[in-house]
Structures are given as structure tokens and as C-alpha cells.
PDB file as gemmi writes it, atoms N, CA and C in Angstrom:
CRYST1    1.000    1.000    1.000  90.00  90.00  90.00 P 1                      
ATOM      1  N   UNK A   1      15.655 -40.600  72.515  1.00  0.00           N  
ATOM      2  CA  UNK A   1      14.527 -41.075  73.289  1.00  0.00           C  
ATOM      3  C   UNK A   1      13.227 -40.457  72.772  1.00  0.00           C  
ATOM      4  N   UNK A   2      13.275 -39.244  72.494  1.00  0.00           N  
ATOM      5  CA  UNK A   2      12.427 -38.676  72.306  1.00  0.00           C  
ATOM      6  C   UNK A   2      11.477 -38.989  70.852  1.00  0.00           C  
ATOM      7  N   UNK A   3      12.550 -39.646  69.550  1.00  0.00           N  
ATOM      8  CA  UNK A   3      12.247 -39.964  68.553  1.00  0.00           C  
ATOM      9  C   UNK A   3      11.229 -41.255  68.812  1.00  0.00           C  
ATOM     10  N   UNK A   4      11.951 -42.325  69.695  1.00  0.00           N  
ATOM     11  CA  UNK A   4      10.924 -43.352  69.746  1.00  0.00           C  
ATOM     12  C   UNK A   4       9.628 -43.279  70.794  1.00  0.00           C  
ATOM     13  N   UNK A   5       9.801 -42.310  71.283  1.00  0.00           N  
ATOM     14  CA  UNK A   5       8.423 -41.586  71.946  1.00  0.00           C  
ATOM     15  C   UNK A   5       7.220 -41.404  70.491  1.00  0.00           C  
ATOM     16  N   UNK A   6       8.191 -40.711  69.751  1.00  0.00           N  
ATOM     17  CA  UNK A   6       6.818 -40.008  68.597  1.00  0.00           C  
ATOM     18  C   UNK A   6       6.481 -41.527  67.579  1.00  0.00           C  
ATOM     19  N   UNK A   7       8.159 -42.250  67.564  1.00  0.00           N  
ATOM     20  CA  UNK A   7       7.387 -43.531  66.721  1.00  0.00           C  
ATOM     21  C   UNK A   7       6.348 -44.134  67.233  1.00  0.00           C  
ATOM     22  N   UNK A   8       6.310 -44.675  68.967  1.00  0.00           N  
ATOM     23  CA  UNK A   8       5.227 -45.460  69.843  1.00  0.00           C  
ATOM     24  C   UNK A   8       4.172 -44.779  69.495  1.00  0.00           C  
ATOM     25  N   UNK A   9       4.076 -43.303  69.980  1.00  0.00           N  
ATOM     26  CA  UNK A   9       2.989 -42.392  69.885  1.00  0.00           C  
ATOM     27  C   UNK A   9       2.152 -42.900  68.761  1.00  0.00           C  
ATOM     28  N   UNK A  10       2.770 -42.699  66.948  1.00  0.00           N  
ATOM     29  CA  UNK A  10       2.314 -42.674  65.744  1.00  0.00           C  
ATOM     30  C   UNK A  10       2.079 -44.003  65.783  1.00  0.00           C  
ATOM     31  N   UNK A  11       2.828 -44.928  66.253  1.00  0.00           N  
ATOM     32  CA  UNK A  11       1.997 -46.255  66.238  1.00  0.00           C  
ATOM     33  C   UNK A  11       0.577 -46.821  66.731  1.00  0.00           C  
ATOM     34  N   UNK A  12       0.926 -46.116  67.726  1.00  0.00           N  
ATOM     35  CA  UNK A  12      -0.483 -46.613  68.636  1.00  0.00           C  
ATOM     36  C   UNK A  12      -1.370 -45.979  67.957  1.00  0.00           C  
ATOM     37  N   UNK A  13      -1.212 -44.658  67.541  1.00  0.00           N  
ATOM     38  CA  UNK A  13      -2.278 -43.602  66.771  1.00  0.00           C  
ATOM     39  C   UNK A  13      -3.055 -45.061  65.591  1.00  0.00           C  
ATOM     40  N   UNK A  14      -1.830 -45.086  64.472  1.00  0.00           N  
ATOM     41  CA  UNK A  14      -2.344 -45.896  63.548  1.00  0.00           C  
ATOM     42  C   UNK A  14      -3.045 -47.429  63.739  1.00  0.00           C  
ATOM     43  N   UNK A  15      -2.673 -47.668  65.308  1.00  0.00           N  
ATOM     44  CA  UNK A  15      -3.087 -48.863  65.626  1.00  0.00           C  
ATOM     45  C   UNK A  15      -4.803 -48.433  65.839  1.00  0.00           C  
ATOM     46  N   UNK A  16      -4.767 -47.706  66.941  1.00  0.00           N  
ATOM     47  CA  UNK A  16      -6.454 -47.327  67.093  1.00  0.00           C  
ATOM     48  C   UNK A  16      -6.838 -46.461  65.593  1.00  0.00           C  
ATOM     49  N   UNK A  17      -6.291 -46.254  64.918  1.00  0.00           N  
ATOM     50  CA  UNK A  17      -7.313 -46.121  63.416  1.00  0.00           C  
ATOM     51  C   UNK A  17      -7.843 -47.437  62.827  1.00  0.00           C  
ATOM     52  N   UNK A  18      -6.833 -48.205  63.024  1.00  0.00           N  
ATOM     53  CA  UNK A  18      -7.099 -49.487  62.224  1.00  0.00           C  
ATOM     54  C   UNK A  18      -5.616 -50.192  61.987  1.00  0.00           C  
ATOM     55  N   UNK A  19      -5.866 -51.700  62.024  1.00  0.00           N  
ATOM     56  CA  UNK A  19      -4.681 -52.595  61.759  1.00  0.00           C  
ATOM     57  C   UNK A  19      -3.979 -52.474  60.533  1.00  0.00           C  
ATOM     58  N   UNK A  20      -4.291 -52.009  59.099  1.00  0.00           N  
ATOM     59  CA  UNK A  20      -3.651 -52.006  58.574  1.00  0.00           C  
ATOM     60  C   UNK A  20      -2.750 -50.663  58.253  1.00  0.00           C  
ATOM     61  N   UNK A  21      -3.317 -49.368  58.654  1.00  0.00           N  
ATOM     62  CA  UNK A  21      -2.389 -48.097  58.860  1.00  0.00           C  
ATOM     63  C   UNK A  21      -1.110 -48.654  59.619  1.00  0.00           C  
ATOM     64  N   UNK A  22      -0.843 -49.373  61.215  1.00  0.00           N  
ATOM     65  CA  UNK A  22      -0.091 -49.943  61.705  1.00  0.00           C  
ATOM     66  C   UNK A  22       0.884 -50.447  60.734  1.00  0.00           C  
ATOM     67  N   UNK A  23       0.483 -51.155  59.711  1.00  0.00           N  
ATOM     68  CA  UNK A  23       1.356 -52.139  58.777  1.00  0.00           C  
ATOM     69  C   UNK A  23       2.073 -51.030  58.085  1.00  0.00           C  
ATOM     70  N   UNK A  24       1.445 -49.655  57.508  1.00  0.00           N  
ATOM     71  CA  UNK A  24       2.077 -49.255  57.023  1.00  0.00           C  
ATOM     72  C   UNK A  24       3.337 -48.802  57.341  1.00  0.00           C  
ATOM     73  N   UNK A  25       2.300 -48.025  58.580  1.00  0.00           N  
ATOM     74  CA  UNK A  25       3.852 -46.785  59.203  1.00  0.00           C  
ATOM     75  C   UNK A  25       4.545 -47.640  59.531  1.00  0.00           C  
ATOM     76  N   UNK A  26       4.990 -49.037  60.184  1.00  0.00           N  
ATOM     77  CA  UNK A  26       6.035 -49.840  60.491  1.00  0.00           C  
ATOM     78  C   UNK A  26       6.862 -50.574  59.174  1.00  0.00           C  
ATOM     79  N   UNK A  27       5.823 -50.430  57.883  1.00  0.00           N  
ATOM     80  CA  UNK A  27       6.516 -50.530  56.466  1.00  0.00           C  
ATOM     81  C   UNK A  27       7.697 -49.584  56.647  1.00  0.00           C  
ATOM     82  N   UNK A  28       6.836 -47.702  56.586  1.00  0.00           N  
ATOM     83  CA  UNK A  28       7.421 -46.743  56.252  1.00  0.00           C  
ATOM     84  C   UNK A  28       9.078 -46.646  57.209  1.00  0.00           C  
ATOM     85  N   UNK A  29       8.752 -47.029  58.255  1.00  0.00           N  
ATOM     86  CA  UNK A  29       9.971 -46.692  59.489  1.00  0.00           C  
ATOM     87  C   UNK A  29      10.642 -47.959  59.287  1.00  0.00           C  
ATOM     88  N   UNK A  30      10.566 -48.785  58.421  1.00  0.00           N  
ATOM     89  CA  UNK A  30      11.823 -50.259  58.020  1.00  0.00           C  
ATOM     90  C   UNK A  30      12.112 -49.369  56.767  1.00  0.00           C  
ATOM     91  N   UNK A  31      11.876 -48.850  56.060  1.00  0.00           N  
ATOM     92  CA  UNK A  31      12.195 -47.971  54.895  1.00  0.00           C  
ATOM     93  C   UNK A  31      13.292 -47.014  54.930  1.00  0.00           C  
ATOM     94  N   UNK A  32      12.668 -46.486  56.146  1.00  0.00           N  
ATOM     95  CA  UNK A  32      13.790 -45.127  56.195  1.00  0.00           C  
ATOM     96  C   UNK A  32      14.723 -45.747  56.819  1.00  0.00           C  
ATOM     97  N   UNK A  33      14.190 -46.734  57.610  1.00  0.00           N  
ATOM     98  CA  UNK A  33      15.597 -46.761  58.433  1.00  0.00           C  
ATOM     99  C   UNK A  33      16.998 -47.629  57.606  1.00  0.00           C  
ATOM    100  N   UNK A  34      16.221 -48.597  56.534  1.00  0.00           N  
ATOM    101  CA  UNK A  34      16.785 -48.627  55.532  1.00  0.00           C  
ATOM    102  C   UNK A  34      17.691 -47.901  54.240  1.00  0.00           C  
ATOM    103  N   UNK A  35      16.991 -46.609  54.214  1.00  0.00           N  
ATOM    104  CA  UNK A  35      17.441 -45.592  53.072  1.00  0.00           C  
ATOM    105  C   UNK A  35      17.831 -44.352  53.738  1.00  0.00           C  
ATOM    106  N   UNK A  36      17.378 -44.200  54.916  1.00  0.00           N  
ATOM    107  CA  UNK A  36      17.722 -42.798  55.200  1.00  0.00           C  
ATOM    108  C   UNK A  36      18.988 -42.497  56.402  1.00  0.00           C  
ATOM    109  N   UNK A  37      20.047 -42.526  55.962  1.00  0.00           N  
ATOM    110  CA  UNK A  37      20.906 -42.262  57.028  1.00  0.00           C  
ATOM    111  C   UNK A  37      21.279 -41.665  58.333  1.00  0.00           C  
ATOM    112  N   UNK A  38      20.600 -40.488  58.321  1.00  0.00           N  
ATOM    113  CA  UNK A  38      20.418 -39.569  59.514  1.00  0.00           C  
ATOM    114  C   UNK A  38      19.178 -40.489  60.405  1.00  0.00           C  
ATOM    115  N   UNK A  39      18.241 -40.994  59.950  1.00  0.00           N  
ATOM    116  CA  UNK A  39      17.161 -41.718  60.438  1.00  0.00           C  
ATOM    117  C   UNK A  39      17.810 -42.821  61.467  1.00  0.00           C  
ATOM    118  N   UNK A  40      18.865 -43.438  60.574  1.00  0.00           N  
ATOM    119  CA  UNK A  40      19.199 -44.811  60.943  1.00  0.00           C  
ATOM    120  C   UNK A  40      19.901 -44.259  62.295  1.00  0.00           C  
ATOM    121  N   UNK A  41      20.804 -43.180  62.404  1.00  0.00           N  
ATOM    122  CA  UNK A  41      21.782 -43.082  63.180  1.00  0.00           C  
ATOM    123  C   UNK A  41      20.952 -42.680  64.337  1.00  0.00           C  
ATOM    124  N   UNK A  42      20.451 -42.168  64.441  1.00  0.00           N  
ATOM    125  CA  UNK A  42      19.096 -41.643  65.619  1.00  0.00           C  
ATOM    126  C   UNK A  42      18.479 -42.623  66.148  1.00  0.00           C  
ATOM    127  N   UNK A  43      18.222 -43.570  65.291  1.00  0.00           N  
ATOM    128  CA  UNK A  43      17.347 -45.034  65.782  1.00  0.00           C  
ATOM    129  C   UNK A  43      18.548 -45.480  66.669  1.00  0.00           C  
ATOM    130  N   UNK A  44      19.807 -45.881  65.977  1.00  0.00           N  
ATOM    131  CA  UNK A  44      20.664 -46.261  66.680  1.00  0.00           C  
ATOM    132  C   UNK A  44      21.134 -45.547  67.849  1.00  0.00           C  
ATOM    133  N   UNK A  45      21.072 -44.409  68.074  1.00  0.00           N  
ATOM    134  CA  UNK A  45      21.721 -43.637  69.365  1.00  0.00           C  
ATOM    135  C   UNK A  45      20.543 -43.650  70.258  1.00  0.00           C  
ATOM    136  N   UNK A  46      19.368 -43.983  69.672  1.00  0.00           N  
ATOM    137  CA  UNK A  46      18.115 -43.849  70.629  1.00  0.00           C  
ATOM    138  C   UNK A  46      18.570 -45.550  71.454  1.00  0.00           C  
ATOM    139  N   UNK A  47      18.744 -46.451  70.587  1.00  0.00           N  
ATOM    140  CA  UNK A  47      18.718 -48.030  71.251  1.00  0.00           C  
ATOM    141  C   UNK A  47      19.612 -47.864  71.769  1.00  0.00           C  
ATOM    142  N   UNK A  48      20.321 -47.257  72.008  1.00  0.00           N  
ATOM    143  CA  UNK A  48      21.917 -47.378  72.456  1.00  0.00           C  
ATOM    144  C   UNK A  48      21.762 -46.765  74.051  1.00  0.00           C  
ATOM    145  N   UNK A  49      20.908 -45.514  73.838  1.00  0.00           N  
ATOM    146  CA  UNK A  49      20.836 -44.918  75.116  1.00  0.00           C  
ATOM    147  C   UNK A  49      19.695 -45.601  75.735  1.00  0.00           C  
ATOM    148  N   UNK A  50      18.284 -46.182  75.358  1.00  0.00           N  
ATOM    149  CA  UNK A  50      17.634 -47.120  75.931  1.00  0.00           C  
ATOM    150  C   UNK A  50      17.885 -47.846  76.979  1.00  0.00           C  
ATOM    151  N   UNK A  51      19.811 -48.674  75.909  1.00  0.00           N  
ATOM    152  CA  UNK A  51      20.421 -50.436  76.480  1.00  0.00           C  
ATOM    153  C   UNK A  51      21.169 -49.651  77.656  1.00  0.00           C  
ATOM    154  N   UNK A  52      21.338 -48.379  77.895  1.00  0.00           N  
ATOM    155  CA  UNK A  52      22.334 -47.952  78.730  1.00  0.00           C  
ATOM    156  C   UNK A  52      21.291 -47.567  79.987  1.00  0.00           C  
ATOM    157  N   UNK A  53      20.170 -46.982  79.679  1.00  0.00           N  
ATOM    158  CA  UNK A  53      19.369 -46.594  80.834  1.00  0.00           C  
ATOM    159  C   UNK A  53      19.193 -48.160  81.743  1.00  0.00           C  
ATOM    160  N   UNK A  54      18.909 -49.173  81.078  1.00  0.00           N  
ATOM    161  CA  UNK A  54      17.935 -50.215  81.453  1.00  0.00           C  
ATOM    162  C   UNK A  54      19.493 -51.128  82.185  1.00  0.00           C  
ATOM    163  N   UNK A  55      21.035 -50.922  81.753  1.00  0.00           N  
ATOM    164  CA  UNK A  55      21.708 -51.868  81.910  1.00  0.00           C  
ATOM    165  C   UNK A  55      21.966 -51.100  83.873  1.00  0.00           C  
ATOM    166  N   UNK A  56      22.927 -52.066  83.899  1.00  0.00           N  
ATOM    167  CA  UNK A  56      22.891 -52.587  85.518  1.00  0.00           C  
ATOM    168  C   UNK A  56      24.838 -52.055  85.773  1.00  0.00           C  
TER     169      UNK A  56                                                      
END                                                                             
């Protein structure tokens, strides 16, 4: 949870710098989550615990 706290955070950051910083860091975080394994698995345990908070 806490990871996609700092992604929103860094997003919004790069969003109020400007639209195209946005493009990047959401380049950079399809990248890793692409190449970097430990990355990916965190993304995934973060959505996972998200679908579990929100389910019924």
C-alpha cells in the first residue's frame, strides 16, 4: 500500500511540474515493472491487497 502511496504521491508531484515529467515517471514505472522483478511483485501484492480491502 504504501508503495502506491509514493507512486500517486510522485505522480501528482510530476503532474504539477508539468505534463510531460508525468509521461515520464509512468514510462519509468511500465519499465521497471517490466524488468525489475522485486518491483513487479510489490506492485502485485500491493493490487492484490487493494482488491481485498475494497472486496465485499
Amino acid at each position: 500500500m504504501k508503495m502506491l502511496k509514493n507512486l500517486l504521491d510522485k505522480l501528482i508531484k510530476a503532474i504539477d511540474e508539468n505534463e510531460l515529467g508525468a509521461t515520464d515517471y509512468l514510462e519509468e514505472v511500465e519499465f521497471k515493472l517490466n524488468n525489475d522483478e522485486e518491483y513487479n511483485l510489490k506492485a502485485c501484492e500491493t493490487l492484490i491487497n487493494m482488491n481485498n480491502m475494497f472486496s465485499v
